[in-house]
N, C-alpha and C positions, 0 to 999 in steps of 0.2 A: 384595515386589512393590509399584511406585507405585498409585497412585489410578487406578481405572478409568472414574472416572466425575467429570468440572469443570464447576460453576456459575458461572457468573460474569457481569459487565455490561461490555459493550466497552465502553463510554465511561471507567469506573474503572478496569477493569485495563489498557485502553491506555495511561490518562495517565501509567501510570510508564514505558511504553517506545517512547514517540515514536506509541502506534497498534499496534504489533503484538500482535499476539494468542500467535500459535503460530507453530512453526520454531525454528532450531536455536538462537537464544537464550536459550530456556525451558530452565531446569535439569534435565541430564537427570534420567531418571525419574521425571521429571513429566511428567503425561498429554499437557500443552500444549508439548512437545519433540518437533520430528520435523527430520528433516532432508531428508525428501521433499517438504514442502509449507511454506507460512507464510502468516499473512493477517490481515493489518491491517484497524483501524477507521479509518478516517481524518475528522477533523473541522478543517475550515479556514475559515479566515474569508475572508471577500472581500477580494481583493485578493492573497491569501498566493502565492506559488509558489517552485517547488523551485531550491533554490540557485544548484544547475551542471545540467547536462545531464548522464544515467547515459546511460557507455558503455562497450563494451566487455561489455555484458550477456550472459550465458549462463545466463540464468532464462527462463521462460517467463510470461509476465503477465496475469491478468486484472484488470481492472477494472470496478467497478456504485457507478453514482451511486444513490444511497440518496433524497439530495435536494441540491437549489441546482443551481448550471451550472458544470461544470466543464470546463478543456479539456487535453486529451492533446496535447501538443506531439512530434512523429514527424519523421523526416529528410524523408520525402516527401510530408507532409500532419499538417493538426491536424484531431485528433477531437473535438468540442462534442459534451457530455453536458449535454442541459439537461430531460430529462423522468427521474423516477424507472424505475429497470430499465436505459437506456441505459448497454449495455458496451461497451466494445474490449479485442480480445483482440492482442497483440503477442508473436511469437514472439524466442526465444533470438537477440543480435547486431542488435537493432533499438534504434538510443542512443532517451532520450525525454526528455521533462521536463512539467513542469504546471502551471497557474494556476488558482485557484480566481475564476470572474468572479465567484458570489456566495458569501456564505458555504454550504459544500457539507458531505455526508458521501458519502464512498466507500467503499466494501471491495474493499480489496486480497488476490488471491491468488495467488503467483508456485511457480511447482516450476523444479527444487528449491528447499529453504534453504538458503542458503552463506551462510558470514562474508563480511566482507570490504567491502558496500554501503554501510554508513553513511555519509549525508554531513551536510554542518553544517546545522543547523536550518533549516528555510523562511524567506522572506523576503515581508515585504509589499511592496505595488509602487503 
Protein backbone atom coordinates (compact mmCIF):
# COMPACT_ATOMS: atom_id res chain seq x y z
CA UNK A 1 0.00 0.00 0.00
CA UNK A 2 1.35 3.70 -0.97
CA UNK A 3 1.78 6.54 1.45
CA UNK A 4 -1.38 7.73 3.21
CA UNK A 5 -0.34 10.74 4.27
CA UNK A 6 2.13 13.89 1.81
CA UNK A 7 4.02 16.83 3.11
CA UNK A 8 5.22 18.88 0.97
CA UNK A 9 5.89 22.89 -0.23
CA UNK A 10 3.99 23.88 -3.41
CA UNK A 11 6.47 26.30 -4.45
CA UNK A 12 9.38 23.13 -4.43
CA UNK A 13 7.45 20.27 -5.56
CA UNK A 14 5.74 22.45 -8.27
CA UNK A 15 9.05 23.57 -9.77
CA UNK A 16 9.71 20.13 -11.14
CA UNK A 17 6.35 19.87 -12.89
CA UNK A 18 5.48 23.26 -14.48
CA UNK A 19 3.13 23.90 -10.89
CA UNK A 20 1.23 20.87 -10.62
CA UNK A 21 0.81 19.39 -7.51
CA UNK A 22 -1.57 16.31 -7.99
CA UNK A 23 -3.58 14.46 -10.96
CA UNK A 24 -2.81 11.88 -13.18
CA UNK A 25 1.01 12.68 -13.66
CA UNK A 26 1.92 11.78 -10.21
CA UNK A 27 3.27 8.18 -10.08
CA UNK A 28 0.73 6.01 -9.37
CA UNK A 29 0.48 4.87 -6.05
CA UNK A 30 1.53 7.80 -4.86
CA UNK A 31 -0.88 9.46 -2.59
CA UNK A 32 -0.55 12.82 -4.96
CA UNK A 33 -1.91 10.50 -8.20
CA UNK A 34 -5.69 10.81 -8.92
CA UNK A 35 -7.19 10.89 -12.01
CA UNK A 36 -10.39 12.74 -10.61
CA UNK A 37 -8.92 15.88 -9.73
CA UNK A 38 -5.37 17.96 -10.34
CA UNK A 39 -4.15 21.24 -8.94
CA UNK A 40 -1.60 23.44 -9.44
CA UNK A 41 0.51 26.16 -7.76
CA UNK A 42 0.99 28.65 -10.11
CA UNK A 43 3.76 31.31 -9.85
CA UNK A 44 4.20 33.92 -12.67
CA UNK A 45 5.91 36.91 -13.17
CA UNK A 46 4.38 39.91 -14.77
CA UNK A 47 4.03 40.12 -18.00
CA UNK A 48 4.25 36.01 -18.40
CA UNK A 49 0.97 34.40 -20.33
CA UNK A 50 -0.05 31.20 -21.64
CA UNK A 51 1.22 30.40 -25.02
CA UNK A 52 -1.94 29.33 -27.22
CA UNK A 53 -5.28 29.35 -26.22
CA UNK A 54 -6.72 25.80 -24.54
CA UNK A 55 -9.46 24.38 -26.46
CA UNK A 56 -11.46 21.96 -26.99
CA UNK A 57 -11.40 21.66 -23.03
CA UNK A 58 -13.39 18.82 -21.31
CA UNK A 59 -12.08 19.55 -17.73
CA UNK A 60 -13.79 21.61 -15.45
CA UNK A 61 -11.70 24.68 -13.85
CA UNK A 62 -11.27 26.49 -10.95
CA UNK A 63 -9.13 29.19 -10.47
CA UNK A 64 -7.96 31.64 -6.85
CA UNK A 65 -5.56 34.31 -7.23
CA UNK A 66 -3.50 33.77 -4.07
CA UNK A 67 -1.76 37.16 -4.93
CA UNK A 68 -0.74 39.97 -7.86
CA UNK A 69 -3.51 40.55 -10.77
CA UNK A 70 -4.18 38.16 -12.99
CA UNK A 71 -6.50 37.84 -15.90
CA UNK A 72 -8.60 34.88 -17.40
CA UNK A 73 -8.88 35.43 -21.02
CA UNK A 74 -12.64 33.48 -22.08
CA UNK A 75 -14.31 33.54 -25.59
CA UNK A 76 -16.92 35.87 -24.32
CA UNK A 77 -15.40 38.03 -21.65
CA UNK A 78 -11.97 38.51 -19.59
CA UNK A 79 -12.01 37.87 -15.94
CA UNK A 80 -9.41 40.38 -13.70
CA UNK A 81 -8.50 38.78 -10.46
CA UNK A 82 -6.70 41.50 -8.77
CA UNK A 83 -7.63 41.09 -4.96
CA UNK A 84 -6.58 37.89 -2.94
CA UNK A 85 -9.63 35.05 -2.96
CA UNK A 86 -10.89 36.38 -6.56
CA UNK A 87 -12.01 33.06 -8.57
CA UNK A 88 -13.60 32.10 -11.84
CA UNK A 89 -14.97 28.92 -12.16
CA UNK A 90 -15.24 27.75 -16.12
CA UNK A 91 -16.92 24.81 -17.11
CA UNK A 92 -15.99 21.75 -19.51
CA UNK A 93 -15.72 23.23 -23.65
CA UNK A 94 -15.14 26.80 -22.45
CA UNK A 95 -11.44 27.51 -24.72
CA UNK A 96 -9.27 30.07 -22.32
CA UNK A 97 -6.01 31.62 -21.91
CA UNK A 98 -4.11 34.05 -19.27
CA UNK A 99 -1.79 36.77 -18.54
CA UNK A 100 -0.23 37.51 -15.39
CA UNK A 101 -0.56 41.79 -15.43
CA UNK A 102 1.54 41.55 -12.13
CA UNK A 103 3.66 39.13 -10.94
CA UNK A 104 0.86 36.65 -9.38
CA UNK A 105 0.28 33.10 -7.65
CA UNK A 106 -2.75 31.04 -8.42
CA UNK A 107 -4.23 27.65 -7.67
CA UNK A 108 -5.31 25.84 -10.04
CA UNK A 109 -7.98 22.96 -9.69
CA UNK A 110 -9.56 21.20 -12.85
CA UNK A 111 -11.61 17.59 -12.53
CA UNK A 112 -11.09 15.44 -14.17
CA UNK A 113 -7.13 14.75 -14.79
CA UNK A 114 -6.56 13.69 -18.37
CA UNK A 115 -3.23 13.51 -20.17
CA UNK A 116 -2.99 14.97 -23.13
CA UNK A 117 -3.06 19.31 -22.01
CA UNK A 118 0.38 20.14 -21.89
CA UNK A 119 1.31 22.96 -23.87
CA UNK A 120 4.93 24.76 -24.50
CA UNK A 121 5.98 26.83 -21.73
CA UNK A 122 4.58 30.59 -20.97
CA UNK A 123 5.71 33.40 -22.57
CA UNK A 124 6.57 36.94 -21.51
CA UNK A 125 4.78 39.71 -23.32
Amino acid sequence: MGETVYVGNAGVDGATNAGWLLGHFAPPGEIRHSTDVEVKWGVHPSGQARSRWATGEVRTTLLVLVEGCFRVELPDRTVRLAAPGDYVVWARGVDHSWFAERASVVLTVRWPSLPGYRVDPPVLR
